[in-house]
The first five atom37 places (N, CA, C, CB, O) and aatype in JSON, in Angstrom:
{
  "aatype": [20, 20, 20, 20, 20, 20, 20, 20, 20, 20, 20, 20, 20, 20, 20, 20, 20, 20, 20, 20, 20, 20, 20, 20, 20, 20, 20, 20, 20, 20, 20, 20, 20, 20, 20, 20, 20, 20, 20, 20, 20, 20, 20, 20, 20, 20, 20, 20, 20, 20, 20, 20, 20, 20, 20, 20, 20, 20, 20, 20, 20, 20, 20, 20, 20, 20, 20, 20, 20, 20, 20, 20, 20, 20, 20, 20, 20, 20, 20, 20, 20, 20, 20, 20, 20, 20, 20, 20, 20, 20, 20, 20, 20, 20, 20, 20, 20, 20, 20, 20, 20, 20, 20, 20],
  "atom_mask": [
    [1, 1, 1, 1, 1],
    [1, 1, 1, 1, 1],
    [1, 1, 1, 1, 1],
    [1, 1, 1, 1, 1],
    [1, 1, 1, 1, 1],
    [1, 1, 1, 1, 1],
    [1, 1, 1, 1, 1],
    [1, 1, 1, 1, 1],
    [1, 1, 1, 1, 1],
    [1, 1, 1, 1, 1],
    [1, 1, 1, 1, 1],
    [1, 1, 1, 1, 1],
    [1, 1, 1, 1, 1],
    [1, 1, 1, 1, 1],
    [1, 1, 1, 1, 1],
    [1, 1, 1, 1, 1],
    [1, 1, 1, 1, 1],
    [1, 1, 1, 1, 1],
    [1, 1, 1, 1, 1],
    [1, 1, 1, 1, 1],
    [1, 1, 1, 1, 1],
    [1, 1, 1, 1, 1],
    [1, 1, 1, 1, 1],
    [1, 1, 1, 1, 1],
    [1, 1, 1, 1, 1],
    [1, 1, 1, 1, 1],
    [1, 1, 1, 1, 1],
    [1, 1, 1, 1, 1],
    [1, 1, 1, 1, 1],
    [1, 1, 1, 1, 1],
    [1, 1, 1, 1, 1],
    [1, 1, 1, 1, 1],
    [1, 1, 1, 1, 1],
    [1, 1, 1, 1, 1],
    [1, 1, 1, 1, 1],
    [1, 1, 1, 1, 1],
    [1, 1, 1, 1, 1],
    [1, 1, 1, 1, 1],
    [1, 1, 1, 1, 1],
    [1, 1, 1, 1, 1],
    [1, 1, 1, 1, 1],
    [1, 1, 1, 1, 1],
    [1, 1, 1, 1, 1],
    [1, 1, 1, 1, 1],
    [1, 1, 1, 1, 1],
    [1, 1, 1, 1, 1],
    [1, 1, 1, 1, 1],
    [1, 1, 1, 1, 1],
    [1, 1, 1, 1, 1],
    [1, 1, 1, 1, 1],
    [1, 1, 1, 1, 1],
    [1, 1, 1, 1, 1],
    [1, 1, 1, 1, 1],
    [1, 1, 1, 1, 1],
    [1, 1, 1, 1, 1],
    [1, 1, 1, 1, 1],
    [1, 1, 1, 1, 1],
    [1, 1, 1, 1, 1],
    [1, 1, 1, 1, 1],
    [1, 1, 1, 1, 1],
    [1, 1, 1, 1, 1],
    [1, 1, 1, 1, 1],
    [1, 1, 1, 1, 1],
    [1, 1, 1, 1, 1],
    [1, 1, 1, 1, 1],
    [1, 1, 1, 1, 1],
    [1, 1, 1, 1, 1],
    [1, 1, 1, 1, 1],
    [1, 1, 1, 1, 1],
    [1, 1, 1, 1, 1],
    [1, 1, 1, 1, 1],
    [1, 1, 1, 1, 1],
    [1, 1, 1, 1, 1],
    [1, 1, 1, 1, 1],
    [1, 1, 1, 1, 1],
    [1, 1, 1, 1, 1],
    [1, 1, 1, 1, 1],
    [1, 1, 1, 1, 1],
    [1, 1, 1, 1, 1],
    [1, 1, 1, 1, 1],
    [1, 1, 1, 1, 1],
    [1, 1, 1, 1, 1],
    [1, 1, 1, 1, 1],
    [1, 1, 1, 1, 1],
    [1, 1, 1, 1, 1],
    [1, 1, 1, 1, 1],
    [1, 1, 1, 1, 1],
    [1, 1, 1, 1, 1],
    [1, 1, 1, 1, 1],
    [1, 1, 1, 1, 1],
    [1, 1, 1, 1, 1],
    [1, 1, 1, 1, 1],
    [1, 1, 1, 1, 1],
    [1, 1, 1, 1, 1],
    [1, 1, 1, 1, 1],
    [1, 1, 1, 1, 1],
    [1, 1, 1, 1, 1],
    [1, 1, 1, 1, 1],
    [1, 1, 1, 1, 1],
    [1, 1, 1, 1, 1],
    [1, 1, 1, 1, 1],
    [1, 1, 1, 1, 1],
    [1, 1, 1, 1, 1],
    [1, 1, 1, 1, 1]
  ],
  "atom_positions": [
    [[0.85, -1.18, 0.0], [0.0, 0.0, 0.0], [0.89, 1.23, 0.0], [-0.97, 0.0, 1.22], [1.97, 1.32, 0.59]],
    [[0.34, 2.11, -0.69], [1.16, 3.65, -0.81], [0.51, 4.79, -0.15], [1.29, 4.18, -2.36], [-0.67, 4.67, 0.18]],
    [[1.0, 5.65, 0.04], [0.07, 6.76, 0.89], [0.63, 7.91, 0.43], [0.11, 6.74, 2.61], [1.84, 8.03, 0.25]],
    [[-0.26, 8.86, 0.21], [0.44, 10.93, 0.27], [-0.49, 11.57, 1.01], [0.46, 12.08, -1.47], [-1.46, 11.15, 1.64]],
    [[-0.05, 12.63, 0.85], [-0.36, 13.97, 1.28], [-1.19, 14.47, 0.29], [0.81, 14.85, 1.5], [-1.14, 13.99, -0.84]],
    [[-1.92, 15.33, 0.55], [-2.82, 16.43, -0.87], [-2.89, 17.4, -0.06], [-4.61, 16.05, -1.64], [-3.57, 17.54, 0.95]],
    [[-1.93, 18.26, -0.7], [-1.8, 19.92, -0.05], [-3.01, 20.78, -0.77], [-0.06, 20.79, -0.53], [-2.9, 20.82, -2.0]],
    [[-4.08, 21.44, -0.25], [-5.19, 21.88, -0.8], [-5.72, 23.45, -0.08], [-6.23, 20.66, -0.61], [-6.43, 23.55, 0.92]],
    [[-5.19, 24.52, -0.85], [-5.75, 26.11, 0.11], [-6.87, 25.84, -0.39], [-5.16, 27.95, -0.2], [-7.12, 25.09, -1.33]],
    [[-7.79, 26.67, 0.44], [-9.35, 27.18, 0.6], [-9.2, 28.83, 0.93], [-10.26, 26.26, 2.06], [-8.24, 29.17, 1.61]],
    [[-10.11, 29.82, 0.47], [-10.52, 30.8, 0.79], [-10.68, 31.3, 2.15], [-11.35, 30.78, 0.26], [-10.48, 32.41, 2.65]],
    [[-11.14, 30.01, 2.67], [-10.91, 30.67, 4.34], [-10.91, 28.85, 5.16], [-12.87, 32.14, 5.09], [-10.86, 27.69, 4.75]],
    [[-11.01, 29.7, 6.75], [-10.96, 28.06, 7.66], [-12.47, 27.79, 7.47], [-10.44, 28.06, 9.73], [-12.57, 26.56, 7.45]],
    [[-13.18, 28.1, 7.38], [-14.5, 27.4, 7.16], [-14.66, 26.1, 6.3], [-15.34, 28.35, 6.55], [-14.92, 24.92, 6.54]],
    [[-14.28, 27.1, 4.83], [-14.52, 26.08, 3.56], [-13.25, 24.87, 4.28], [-14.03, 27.0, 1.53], [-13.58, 23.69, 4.21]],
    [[-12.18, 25.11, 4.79], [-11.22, 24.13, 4.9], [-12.16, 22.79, 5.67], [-9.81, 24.78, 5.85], [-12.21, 21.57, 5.5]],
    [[-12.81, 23.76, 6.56], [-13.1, 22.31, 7.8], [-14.57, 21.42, 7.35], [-13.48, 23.1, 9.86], [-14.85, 20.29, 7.74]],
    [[-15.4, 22.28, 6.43], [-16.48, 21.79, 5.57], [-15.61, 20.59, 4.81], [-17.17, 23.07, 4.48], [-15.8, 19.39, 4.97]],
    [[-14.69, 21.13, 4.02], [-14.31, 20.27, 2.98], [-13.52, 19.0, 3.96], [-13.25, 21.18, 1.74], [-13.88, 17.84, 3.76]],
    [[-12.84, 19.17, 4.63], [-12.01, 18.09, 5.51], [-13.0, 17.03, 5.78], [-11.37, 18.69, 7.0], [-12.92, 15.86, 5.41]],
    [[-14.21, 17.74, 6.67], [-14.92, 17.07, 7.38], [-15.83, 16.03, 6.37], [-15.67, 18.06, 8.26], [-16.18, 14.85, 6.51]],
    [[-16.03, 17.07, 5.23], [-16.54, 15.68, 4.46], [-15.74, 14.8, 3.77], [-17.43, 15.92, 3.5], [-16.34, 13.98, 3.08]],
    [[-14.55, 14.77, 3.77], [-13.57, 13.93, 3.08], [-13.91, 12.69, 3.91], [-11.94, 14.46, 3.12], [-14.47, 11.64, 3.6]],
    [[-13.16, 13.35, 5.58], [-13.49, 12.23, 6.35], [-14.17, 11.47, 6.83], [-13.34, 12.22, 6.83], [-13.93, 10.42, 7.43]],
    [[-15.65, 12.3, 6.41], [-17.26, 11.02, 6.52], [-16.88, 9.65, 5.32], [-19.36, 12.13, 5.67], [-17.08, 8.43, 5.31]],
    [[-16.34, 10.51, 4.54], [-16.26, 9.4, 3.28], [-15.74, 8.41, 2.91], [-16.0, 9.66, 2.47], [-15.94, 7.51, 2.1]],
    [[-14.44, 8.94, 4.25], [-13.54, 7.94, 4.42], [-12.56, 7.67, 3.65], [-14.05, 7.0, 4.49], [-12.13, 6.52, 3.54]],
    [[-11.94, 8.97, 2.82], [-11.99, 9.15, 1.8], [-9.86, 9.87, 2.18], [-13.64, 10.14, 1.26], [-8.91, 9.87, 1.39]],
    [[-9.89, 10.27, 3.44], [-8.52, 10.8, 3.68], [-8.99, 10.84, 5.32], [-7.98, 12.44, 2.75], [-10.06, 11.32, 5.69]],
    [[-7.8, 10.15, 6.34], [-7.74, 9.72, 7.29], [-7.84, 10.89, 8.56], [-6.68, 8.93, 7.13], [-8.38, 10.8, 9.66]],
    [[-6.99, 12.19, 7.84], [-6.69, 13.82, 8.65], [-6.5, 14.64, 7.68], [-5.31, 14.04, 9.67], [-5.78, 14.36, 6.71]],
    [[-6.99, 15.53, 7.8], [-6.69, 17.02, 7.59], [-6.04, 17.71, 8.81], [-8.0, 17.78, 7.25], [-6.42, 17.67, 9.98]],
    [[-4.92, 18.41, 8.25], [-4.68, 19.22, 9.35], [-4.67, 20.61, 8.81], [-3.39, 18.84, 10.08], [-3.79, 20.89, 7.99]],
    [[-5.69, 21.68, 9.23], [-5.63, 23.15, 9.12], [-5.04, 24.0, 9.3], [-6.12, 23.57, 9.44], [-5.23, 24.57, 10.37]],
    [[-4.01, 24.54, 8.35], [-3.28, 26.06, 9.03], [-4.29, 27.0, 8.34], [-1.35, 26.53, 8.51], [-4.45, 27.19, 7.14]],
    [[-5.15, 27.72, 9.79], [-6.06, 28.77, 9.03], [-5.46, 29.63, 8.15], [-6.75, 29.63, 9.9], [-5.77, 29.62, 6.96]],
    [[-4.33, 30.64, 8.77], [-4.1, 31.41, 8.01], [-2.64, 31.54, 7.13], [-4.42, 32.32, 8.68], [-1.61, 31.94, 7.68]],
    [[-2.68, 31.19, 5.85], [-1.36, 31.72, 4.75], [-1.55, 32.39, 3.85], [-0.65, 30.83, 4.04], [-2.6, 32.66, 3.26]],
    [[-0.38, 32.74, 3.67], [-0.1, 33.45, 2.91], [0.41, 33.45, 1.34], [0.43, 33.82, 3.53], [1.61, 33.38, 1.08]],
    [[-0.76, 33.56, 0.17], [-0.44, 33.51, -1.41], [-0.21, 34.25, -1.87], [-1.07, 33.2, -2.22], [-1.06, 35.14, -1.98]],
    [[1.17, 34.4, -2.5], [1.17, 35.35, -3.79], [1.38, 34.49, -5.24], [2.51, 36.5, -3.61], [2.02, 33.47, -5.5]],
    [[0.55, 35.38, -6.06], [0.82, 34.49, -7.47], [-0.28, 35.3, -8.47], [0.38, 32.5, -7.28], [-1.22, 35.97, -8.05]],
    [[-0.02, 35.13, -9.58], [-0.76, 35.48, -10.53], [-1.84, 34.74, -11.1], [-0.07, 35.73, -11.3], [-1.79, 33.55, -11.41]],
    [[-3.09, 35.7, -11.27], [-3.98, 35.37, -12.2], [-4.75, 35.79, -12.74], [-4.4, 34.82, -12.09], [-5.45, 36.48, -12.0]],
    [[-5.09, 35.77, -13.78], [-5.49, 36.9, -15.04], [-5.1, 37.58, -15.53], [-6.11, 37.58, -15.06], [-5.64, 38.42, -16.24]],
    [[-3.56, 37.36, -15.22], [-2.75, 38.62, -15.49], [-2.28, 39.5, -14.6], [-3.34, 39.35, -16.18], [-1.43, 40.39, -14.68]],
    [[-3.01, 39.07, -13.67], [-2.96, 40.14, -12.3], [-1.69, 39.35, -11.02], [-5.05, 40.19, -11.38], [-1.46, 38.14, -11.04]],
    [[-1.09, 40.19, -10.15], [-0.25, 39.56, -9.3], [-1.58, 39.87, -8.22], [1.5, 40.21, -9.07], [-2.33, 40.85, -8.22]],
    [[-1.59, 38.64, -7.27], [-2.38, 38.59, -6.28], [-1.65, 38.72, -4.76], [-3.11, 37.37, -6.51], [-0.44, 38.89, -4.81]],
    [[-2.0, 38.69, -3.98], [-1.92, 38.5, -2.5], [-3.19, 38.07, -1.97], [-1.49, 39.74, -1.79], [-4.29, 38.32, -2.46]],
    [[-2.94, 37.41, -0.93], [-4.26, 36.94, -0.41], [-4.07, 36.05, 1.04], [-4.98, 35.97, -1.63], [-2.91, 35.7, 1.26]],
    [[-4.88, 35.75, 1.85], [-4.51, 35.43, 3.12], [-6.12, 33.76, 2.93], [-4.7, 37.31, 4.61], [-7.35, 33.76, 2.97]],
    [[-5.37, 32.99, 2.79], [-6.04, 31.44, 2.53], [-5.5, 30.54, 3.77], [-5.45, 30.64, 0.87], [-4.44, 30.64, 4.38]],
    [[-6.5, 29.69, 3.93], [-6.14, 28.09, 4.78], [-5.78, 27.52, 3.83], [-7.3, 27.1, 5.55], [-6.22, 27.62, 2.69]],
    [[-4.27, 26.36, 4.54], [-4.58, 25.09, 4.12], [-4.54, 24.05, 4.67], [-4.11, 24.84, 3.38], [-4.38, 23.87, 5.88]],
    [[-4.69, 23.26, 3.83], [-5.42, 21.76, 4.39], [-3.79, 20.66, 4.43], [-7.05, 20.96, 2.79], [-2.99, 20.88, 3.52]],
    [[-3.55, 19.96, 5.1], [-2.53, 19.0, 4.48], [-3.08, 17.87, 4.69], [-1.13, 18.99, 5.0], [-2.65, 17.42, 5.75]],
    [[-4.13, 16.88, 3.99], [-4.26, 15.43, 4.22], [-3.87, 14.24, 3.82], [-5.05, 15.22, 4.15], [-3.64, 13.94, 2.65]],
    [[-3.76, 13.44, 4.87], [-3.57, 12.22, 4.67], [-3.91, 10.97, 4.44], [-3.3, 12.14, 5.04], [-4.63, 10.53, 5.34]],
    [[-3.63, 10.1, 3.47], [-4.51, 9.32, 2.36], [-3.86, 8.13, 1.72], [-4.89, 10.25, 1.18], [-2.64, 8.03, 1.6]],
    [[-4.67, 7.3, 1.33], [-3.79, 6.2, 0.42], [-4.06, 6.79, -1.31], [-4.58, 4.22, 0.7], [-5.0, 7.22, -1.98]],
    [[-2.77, 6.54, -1.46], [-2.52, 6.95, -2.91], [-4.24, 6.54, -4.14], [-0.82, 5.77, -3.42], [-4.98, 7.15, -4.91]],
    [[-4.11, 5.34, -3.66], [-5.45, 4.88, -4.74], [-6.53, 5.48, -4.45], [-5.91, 3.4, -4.76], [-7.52, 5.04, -5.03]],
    [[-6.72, 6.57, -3.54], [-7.94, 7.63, -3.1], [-7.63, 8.71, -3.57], [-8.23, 7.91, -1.64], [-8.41, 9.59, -3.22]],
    [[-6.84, 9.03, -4.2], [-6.19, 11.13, -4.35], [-7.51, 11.25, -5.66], [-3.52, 11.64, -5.38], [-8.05, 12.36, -5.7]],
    [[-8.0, 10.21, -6.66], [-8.65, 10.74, -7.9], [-10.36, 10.69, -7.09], [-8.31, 9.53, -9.58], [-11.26, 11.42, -7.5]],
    [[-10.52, 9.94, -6.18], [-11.9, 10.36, -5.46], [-12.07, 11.36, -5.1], [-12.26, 9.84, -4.49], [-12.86, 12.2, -5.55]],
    [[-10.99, 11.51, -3.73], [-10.83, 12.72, -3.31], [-10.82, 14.31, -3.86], [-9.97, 12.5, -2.92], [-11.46, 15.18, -3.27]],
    [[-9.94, 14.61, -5.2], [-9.76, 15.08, -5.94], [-10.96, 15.51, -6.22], [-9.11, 14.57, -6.59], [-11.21, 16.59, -5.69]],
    [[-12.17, 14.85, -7.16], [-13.4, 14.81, -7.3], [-14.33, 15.42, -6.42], [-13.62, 13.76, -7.4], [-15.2, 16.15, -6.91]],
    [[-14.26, 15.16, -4.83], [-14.81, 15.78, -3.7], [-14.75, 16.64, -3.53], [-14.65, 15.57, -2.85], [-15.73, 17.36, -3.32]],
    [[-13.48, 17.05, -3.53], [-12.91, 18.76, -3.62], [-13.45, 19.73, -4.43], [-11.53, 18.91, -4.09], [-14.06, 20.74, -4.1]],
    [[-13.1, 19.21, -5.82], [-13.93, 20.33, -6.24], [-15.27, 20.29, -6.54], [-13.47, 20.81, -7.23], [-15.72, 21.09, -7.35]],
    [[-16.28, 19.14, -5.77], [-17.44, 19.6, -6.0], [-17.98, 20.99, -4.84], [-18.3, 18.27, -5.97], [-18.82, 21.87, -5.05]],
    [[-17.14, 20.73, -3.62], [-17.55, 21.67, -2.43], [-16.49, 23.24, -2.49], [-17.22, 20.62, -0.76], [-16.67, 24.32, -1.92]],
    [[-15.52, 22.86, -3.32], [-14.02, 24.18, -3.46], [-15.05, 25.46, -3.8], [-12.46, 23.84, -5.27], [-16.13, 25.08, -4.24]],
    [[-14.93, 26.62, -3.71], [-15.47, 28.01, -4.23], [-14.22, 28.24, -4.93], [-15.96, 29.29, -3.06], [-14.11, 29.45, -5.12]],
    [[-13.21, 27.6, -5.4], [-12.16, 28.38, -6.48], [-12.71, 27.66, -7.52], [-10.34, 28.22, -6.34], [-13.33, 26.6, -7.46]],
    [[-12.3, 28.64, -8.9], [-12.83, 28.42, -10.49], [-11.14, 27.21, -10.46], [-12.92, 30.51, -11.99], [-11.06, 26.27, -11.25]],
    [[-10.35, 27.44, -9.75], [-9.11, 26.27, -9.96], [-8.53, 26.04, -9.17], [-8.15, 26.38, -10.74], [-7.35, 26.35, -9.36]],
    [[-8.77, 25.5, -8.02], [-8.18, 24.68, -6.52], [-6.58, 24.29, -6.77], [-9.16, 22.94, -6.17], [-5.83, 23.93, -7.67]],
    [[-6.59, 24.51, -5.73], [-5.0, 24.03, -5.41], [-5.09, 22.46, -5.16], [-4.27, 24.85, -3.88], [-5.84, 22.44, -4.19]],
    [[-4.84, 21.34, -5.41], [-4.73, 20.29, -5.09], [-3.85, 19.29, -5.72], [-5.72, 20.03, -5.03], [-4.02, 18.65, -6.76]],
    [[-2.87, 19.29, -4.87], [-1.25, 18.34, -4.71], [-1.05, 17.07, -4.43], [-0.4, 18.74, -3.68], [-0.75, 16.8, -3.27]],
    [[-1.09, 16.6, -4.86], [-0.83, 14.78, -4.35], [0.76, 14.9, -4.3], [-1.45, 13.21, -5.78], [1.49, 15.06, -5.28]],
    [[1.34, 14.74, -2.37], [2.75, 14.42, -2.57], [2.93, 13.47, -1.74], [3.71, 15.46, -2.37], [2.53, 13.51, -0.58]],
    [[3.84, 12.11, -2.46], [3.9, 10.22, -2.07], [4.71, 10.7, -0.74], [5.07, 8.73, -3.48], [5.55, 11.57, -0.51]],
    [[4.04, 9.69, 0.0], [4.65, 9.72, 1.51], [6.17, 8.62, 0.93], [3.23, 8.78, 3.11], [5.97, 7.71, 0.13]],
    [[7.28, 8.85, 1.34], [8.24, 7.52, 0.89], [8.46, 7.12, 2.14], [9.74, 7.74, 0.01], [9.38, 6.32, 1.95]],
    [[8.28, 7.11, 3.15], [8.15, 6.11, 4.37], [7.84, 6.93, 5.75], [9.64, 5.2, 4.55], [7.96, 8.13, 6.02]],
    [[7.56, 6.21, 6.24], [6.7, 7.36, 7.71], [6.98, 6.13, 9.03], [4.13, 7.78, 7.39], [7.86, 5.28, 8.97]],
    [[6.21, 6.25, 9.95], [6.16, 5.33, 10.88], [4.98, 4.08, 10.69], [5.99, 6.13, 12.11], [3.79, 4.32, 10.5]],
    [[5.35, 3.19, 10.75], [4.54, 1.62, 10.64], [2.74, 2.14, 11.61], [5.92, -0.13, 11.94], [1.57, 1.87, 11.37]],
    [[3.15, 2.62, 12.25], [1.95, 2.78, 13.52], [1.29, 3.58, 12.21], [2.35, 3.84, 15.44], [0.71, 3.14, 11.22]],
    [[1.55, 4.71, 12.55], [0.45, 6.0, 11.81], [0.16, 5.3, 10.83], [1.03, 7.61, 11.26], [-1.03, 4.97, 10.75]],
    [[1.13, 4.83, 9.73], [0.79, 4.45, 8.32], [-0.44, 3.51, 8.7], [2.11, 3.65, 7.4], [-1.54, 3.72, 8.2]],
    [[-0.24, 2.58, 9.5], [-1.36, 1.79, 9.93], [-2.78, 1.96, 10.15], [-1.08, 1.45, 10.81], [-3.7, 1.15, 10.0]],
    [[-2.8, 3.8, 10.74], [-4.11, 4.28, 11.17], [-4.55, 4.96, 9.97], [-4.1, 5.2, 12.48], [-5.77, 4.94, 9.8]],
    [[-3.83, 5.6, 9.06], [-4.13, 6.21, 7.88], [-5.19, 4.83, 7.16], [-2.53, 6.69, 6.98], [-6.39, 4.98, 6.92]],
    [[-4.56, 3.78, 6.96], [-4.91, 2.06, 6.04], [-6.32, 1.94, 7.17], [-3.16, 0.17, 6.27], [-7.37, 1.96, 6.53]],
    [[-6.51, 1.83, 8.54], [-7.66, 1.54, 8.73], [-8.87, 2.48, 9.09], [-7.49, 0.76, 9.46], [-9.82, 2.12, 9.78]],
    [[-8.68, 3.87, 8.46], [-9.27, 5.15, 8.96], [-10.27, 5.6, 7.26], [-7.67, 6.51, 9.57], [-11.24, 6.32, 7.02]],
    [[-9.28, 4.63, 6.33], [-10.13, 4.92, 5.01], [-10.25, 3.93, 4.33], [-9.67, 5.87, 4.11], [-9.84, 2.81, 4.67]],
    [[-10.99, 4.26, 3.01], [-11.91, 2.86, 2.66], [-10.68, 2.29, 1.67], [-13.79, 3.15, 1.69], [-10.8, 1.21, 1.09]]
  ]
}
């Protein structure tokens, strides 16, 4: 079994803990963990932005990131979400363990 991360900003901590919380009914990613507030700069439309976003860092088995993925942006308010799939290459036996029996 393989596992990552999916690094995912939201607009604010709300949408973060909406979206987490339903990942994890679904069973779909084991934790989210929330940093309410960061900090983006980057362009779009042409435009340089700034902006003050949550993000999400969860944890997941690899063969879930294209469900998940799917989940996201049905509940995301961005026209183009941030969402990262990055492979765990080894962690601790325990956690990895609770991640494998925390999702489907």
């Amino acid at each position: 079994m393989t596992y990552c991360i999916i690094n995912c900003t939201t607009a604010n901590e709300e949408e973060a803990k909406k979206i987490a919380k339903h990942l994890i009914e679904k069973k779909l990613i084991a934790c989210a963990t929330i940093m309410p507030k960061v900090n983006s700069i980057y362009v779009w439309n042409n435009q340089l932005n700034e902006d003050t976003e949550s993000l999400m860092i969860m944890k997941t088995k690899t063969e879930l990131y294209s469900k998940t993925e799917e989940e996201i942006k049905k509940l995301h308010s961005y026209e183009v979400p941030e969402i990262i799939c990055i492979p765990i290459l080894t962690g601790s036996k325990e956690y990895l363990n609770w991640i494998e029996e925390e999702t489907t």
